[in-house]
C-alpha positions in Angstrom: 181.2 8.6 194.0 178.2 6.7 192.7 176.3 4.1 194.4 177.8 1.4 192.0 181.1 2.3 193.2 180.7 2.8 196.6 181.1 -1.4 197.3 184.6 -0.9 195.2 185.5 2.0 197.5 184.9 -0.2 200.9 186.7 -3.1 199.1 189.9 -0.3 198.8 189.3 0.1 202.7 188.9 -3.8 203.7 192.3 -4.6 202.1 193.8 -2.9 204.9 191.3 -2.9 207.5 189.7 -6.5 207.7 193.2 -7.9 208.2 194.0 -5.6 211.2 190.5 -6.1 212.9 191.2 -9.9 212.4 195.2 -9.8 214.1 193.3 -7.7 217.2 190.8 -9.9 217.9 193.2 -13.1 217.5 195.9 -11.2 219.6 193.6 -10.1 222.6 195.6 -8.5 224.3 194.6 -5.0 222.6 191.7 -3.8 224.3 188.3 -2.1 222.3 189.4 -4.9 219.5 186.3 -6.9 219.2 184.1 -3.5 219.6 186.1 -1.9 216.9 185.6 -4.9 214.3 181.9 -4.6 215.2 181.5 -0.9 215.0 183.8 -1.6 211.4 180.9 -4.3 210.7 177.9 -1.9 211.5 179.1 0.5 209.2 179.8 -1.9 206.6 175.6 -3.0 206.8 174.5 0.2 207.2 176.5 1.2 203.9 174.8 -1.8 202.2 171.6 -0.7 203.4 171.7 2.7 202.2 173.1 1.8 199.1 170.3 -0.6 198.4 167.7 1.8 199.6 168.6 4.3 197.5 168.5 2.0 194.4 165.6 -0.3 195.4 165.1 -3.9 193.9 166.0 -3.1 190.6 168.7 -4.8 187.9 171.4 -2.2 189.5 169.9 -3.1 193.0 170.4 -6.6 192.5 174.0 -6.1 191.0 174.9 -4.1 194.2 173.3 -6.8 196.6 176.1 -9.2 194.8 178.8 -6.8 195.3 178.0 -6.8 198.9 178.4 -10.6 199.3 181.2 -10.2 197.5 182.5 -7.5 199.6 181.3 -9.0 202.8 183.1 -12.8 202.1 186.4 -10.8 201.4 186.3 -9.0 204.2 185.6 -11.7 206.1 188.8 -13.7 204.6 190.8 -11.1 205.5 190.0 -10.6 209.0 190.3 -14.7 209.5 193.6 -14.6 207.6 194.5 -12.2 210.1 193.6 -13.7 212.6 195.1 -16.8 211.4 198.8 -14.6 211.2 197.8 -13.1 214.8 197.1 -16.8 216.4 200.6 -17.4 214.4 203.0 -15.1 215.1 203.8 -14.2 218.4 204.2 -10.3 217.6 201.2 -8.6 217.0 203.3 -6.1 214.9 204.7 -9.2 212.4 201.2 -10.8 212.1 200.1 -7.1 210.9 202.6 -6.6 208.8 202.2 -10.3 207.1 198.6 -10.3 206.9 198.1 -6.6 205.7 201.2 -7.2 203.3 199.6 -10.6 202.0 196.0 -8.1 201.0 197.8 -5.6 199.5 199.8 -8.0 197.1 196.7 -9.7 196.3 194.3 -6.1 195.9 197.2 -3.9 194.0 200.1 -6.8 192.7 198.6 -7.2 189.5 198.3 -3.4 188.5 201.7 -2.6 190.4 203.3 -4.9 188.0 203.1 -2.3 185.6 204.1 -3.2 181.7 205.5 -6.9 182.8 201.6 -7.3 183.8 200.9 -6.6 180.0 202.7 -9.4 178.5 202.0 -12.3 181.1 199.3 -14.6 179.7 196.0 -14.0 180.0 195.0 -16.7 182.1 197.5 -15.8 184.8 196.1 -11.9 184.3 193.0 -13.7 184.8 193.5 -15.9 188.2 195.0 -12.1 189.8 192.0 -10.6 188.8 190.2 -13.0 190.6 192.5 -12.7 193.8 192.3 -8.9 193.7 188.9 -8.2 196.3 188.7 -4.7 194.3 188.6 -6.4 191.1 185.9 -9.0 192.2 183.8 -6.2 193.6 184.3 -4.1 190.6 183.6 -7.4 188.4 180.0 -7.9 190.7 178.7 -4.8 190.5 179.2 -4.9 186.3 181.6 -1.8 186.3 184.5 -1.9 184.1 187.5 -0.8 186.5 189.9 -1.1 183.9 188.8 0.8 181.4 187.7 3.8 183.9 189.5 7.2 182.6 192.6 6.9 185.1 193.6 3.3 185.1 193.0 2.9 181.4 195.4 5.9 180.9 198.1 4.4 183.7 197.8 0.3 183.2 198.9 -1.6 180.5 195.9 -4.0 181.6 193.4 -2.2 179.9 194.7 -2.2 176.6 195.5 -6.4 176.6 193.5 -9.6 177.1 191.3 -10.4 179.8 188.3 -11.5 181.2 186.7 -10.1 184.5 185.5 -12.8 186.8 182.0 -13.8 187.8 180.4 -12.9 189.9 180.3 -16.2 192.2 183.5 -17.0 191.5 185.3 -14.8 193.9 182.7 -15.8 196.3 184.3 -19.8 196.2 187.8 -18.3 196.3 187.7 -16.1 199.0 184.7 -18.3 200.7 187.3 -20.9 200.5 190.0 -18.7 202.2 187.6 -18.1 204.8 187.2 -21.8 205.5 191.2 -22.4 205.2 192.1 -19.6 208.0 189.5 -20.0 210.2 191.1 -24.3 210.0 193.9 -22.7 210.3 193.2 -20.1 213.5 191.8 -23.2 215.3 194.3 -25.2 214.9 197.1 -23.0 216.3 194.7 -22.0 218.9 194.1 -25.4 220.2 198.3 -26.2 219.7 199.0 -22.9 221.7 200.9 -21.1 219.4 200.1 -17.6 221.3 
């Protein structure tokens, strides 16, 4: 694993985690929650850190510094979405189960669509791109996901029309997200939904 794709690798890992670390903390009833979402942050910076470090302040420095934010604003969506769901849903378990579901749909529904993926039009192909946090960090640190030996062997993607985003506009989507479930968190907190 490169140091390019190391951001794309912890985007794989925030689909599921950031969402889980966001019902816990809304839930609080499970205990080492808000120490586990730290210690999940720390490692996250530390990552950055190295990663940067090891490539300085240069043009693929730079590009892995927007990855990061990209990284870090999805993560951060996910984990308020979640706990959005958790402040929600009264079981902890259905609030997982939404919120994790909701990620994975969003990371993986475009390439798990298979060949009906190949003949949907390209600007839909392009707004799941967009939604897809893997994508988006793929997309900021310039590497072409798509055409990389294994996907553009499996997915029908690689061989149509479409256009990676840039790199700011995940940032506004999932930015935007952010705003809409932490609204959203506050709002059943204060009605006292849990």
């Amino acid at each position: 694993m490169t140091t390019a794709t190391l951001p794309i690798f912890e985007a794989v890992v925030l689909v599921v985690a950031a969402p889980l670390c966001g019902v816990a903390l809304a839930v609080r009833r499970l205990r080492g929650a808000a120490a586990a979402a730290a210690l999940f942050v720390a490692v996250l910076t530390v990552s950055a850190l190295w990663t940067l470090a090891d490539l300085g302040w240069s043009a693929a420095g730079g590009r892995v510094l927007v990855s990061y934010a990209t990284v870090g604003t999805v993560g951060f969506a996910l984990a308020a979405l979640g706990a959005w769901f958790g402040s929600v849903w009264r079981d902890p378990l259905d609030a997982a189960a939404f919120s994790v579901g909701s990620s994975l749909v969003a990371a993986f529904g475009i390439f798990a669509a298979g060949p009906l993926a190949a003949n949907l039009p390209t600007p839909l192909v392009n707004a799941a791109l967009i939604a897809s946090p893997i994508v988006s960090a793929a997309s900021a640190a310039d590497v072409d996901l798509l055409r990389m030996d294994l996907l553009y062997r499996i997915s029908p993607l690689a061989h149509g029309r479409f256009d990676y985003p840039s790199w700011f506009v995940p940032l506004a989507v999932f930015g935007t997200l952010l705003l809409i479930s932490l609204a959203g968190t506050a709002r059943a907190l204060r009605k006292g939904w849990l």
